[in-house]
C-alpha positions as CSV (number, residue, x, y, z in Angstrom):
1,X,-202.0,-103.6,39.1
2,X,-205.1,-106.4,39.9
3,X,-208.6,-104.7,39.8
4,X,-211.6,-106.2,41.6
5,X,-214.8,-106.2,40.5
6,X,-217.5,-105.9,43.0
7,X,-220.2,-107.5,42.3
8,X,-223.3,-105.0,41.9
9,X,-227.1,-106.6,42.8
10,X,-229.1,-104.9,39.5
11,X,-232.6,-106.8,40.7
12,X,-232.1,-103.5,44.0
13,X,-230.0,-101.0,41.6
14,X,-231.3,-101.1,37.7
15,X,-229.9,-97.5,37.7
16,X,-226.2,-98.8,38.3
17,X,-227.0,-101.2,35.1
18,X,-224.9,-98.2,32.5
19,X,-222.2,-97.5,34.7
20,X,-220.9,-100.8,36.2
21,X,-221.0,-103.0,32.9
22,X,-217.1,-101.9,32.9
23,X,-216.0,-103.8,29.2
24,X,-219.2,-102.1,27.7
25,X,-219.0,-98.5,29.2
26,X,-215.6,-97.5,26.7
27,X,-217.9,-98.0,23.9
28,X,-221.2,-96.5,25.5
29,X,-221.6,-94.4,22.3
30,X,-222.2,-97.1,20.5
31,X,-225.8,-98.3,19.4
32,X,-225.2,-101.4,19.7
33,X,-224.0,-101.0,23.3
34,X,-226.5,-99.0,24.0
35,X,-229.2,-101.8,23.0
36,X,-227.0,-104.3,25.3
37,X,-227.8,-101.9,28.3
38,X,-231.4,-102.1,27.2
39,X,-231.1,-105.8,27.1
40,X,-229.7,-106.4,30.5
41,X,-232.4,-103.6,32.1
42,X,-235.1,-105.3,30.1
43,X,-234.3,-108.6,31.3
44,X,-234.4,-107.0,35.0
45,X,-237.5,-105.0,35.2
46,X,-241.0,-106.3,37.3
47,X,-242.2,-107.6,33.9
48,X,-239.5,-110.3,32.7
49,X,-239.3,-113.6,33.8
50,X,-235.5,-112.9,33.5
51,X,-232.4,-111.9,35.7
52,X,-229.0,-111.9,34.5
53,X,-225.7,-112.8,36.6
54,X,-222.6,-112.3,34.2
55,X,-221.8,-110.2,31.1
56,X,-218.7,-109.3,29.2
57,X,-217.4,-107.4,26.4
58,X,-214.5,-108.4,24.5
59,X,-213.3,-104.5,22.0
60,X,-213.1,-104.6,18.6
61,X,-210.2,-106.4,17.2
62,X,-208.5,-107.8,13.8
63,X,-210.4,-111.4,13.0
64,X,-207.6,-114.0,12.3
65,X,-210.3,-116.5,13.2
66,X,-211.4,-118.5,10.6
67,X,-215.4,-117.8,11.2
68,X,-216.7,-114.8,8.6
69,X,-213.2,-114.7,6.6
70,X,-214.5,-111.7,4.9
71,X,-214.6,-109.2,7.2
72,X,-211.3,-108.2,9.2
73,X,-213.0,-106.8,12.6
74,X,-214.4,-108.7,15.4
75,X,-216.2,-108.2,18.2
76,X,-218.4,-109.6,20.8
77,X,-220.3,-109.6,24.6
78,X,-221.6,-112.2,26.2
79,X,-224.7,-112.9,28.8
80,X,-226.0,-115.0,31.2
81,X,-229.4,-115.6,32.8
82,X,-232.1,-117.0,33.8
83,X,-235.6,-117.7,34.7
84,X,-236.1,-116.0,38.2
85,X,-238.0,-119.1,39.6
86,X,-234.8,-121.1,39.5
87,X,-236.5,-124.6,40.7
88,X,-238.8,-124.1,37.1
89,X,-235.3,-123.3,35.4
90,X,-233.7,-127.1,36.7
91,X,-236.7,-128.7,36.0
92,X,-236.8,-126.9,32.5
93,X,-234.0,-126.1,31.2
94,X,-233.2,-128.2,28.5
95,X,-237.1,-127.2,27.4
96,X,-235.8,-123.6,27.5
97,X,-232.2,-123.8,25.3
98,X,-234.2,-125.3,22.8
99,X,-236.8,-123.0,22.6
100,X,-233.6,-119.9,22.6
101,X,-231.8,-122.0,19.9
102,X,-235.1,-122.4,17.7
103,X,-235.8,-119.0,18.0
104,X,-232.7,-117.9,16.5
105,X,-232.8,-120.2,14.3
106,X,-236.1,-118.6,12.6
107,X,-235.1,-115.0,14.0
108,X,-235.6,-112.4,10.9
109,X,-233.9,-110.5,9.2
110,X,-231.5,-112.7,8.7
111,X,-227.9,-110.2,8.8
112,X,-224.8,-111.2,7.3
113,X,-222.3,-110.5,9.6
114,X,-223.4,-111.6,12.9
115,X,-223.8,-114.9,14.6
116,X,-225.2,-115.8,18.3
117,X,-223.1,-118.5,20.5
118,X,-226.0,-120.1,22.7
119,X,-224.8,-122.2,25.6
120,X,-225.4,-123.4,29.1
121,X,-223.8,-122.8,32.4
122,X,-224.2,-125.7,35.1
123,X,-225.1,-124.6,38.0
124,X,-225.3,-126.6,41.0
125,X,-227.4,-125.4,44.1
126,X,-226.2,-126.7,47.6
127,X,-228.8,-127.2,49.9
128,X,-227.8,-126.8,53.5
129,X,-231.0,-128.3,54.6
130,X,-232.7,-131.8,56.1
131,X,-233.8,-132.5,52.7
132,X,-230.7,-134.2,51.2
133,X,-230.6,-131.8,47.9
134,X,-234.6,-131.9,46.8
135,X,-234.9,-128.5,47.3
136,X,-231.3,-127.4,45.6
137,X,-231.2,-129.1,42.4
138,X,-229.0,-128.9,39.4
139,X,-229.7,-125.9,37.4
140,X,-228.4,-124.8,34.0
141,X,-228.3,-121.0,33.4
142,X,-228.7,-119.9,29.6
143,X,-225.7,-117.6,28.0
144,X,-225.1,-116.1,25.1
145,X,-222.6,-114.8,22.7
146,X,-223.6,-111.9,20.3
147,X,-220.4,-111.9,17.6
148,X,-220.3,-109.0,15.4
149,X,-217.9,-109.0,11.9
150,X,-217.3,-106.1,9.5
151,X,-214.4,-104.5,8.2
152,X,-214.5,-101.5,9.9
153,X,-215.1,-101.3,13.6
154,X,-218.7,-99.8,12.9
155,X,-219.5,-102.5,10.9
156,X,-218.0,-105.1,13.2
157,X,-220.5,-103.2,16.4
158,X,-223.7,-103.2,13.9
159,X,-223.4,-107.2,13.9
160,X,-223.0,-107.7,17.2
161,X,-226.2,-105.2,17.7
162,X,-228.1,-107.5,15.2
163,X,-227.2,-110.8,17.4
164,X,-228.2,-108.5,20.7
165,X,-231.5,-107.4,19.1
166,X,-232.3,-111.2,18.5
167,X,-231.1,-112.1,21.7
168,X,-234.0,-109.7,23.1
169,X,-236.9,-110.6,20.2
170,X,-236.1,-114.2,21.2
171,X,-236.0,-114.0,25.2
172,X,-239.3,-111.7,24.8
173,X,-241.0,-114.2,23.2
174,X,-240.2,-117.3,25.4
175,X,-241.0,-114.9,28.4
176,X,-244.3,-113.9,27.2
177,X,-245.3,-117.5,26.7
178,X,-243.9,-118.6,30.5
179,X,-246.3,-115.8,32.0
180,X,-248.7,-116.3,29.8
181,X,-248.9,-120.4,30.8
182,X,-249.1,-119.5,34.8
183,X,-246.3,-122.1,34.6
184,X,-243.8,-119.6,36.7
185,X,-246.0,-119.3,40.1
């Protein structure tokens, strides 16, 4: 059987943000999934510069990679997003995985068994206007890859909340400093 998923606006409905994440909601109990939701409504609220369009969660699951050979569990979620002014974002968006990637980079404390993916997700604007694309252009959206490793599923899902909470120190950070510059309006 093929399900659909519909695709759920969370800018008009933050309260459908815990109930339509469908990879995360199995694991709701967990902490770590529970910071994720707090992530995603963070990222949404009045006072973020942020709005996400994609997440997924892939379960706990043996690690046969060869990344963290010690530890026999895996798991991870993943998020995109970006800066709500999205002509800022093309013009800055190189400026902003940098700033992401440094921030992790120097993110404390420093946790054994998790690891952020950072990445970028071209996007290209169509303009269906006069202007010949000046007012549509090329855009990069910002994801993310929270991994978590242990050798027990708890473990495994305390990592991956360890790359989520850096995720959010990180994102704060750069968000407070785009408000902060006036940059945004």
């Amino acid at each position: 059987m093929i399900q659909t998923r519909s695709f759920v606006d969370f800018l008009k409905h933050p309260e459908l943000i815990r109930t339509s994440l469908e990879d995360f909601i199995p694991f709701k109990n967990q902490l770590a999934v529970e910071r994720f939701f707090e992530l995603v409504e963070w990222m949404l609220n009045d006072d973020s510069p942020w709005e996400t369009t994609e997440s997924k969660f892939w379960s706990p699951v043996r690690n046969t990679g060869p990344a963290f050979p010690d530890y026999s569990v895996i798991c991870s979620g993943r998020l995109v997003f970006f800066c709500r002014n999205h002509l800022w974002q093309s013009r800055h968006s190189d400026w902003l995985f940098s700033r992401l990637l440094e921030g992790l980079l120097r993110h404390k404390p420093v946790v054994p068994n998790a690891c952020v993916g950072v990445f970028t997700v071209p996007t290209l604007f169509v303009s269906l206007s006069q202007d010949q694309g000046k007012t549509a252009p090329l855009c990069a959206a910002l994801g993310v890859r929270c991994y978590g490793f242990g050798n027990t599923e708890d473990e495994a899902f305390d990592g991956f909340g360890s790359g989520v909470d850096a995720v959010r120190t990180c994102t704060q950070q750069i968000g407070e400093m785009l408000i902060a510059s006036g940059d945004l309006v």
